[in-house]
N, C-alpha and C positions, 0 to 999 in steps of 0.2 A: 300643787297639792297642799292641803292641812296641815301635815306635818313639817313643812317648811315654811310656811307661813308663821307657825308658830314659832320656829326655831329663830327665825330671822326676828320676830318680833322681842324674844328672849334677847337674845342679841343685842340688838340695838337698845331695849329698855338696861342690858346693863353699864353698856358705854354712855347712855346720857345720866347713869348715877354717878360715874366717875367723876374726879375733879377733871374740870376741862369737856366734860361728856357732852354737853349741849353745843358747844363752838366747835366740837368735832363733826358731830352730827349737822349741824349747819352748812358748814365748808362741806359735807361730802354728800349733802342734797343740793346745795347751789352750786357744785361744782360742775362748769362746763357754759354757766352764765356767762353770756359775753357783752350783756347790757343791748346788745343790738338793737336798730333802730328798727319801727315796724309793727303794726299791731300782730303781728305771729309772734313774733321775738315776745313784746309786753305780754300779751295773753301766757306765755309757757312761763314766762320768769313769775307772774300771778301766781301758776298753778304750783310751782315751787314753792314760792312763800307760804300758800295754803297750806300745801302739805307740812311745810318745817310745823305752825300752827298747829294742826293737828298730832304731830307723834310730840310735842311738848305739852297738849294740853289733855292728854291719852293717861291715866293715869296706870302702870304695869301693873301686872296680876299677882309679883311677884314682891309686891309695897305693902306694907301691912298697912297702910293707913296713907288719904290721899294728903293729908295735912305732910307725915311724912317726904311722901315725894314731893308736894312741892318744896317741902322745906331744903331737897338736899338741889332743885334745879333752879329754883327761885332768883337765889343770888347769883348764878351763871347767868343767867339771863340780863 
């Protein structure tokens, strides 16, 4: 549903403003990577890494300005 969509995305845009917020959110979308050998294995860990990419380069709704958030996720990175 929409409303938890949004809720989750509120969420998570405020853990990756925290100090530490991007390396959390990393570990807890790669977690369960096992490097495994295998083009099924490489293809899913791909689609991981895409995604971290994307909720890092997503700028929240809740950022008054994108200059801001990258400023406070930039140096995490």
């Amino acid at each position: 549903p929409a409303w938890l969509r949004r809720l989750c995305g509120h969420l998570l845009s405020e853990r990756l403003l925290r100090p530490g917020g991007v390396q959390a959110v990393v570990r807890g979308v790669l977690e369960g990577t096992d490097g495994g050998a295998g083009a099924e294995a490489a293809a899913l860990d791909w689609r991981k890494c895409d995604a971290v990419g994307k909720i890092l380069a997503a700028c929240p709704q809740q950022c008054l300005s994108l200059e801001d958030y990258y400023r406070q996720v930039c140096p995490q990175v």
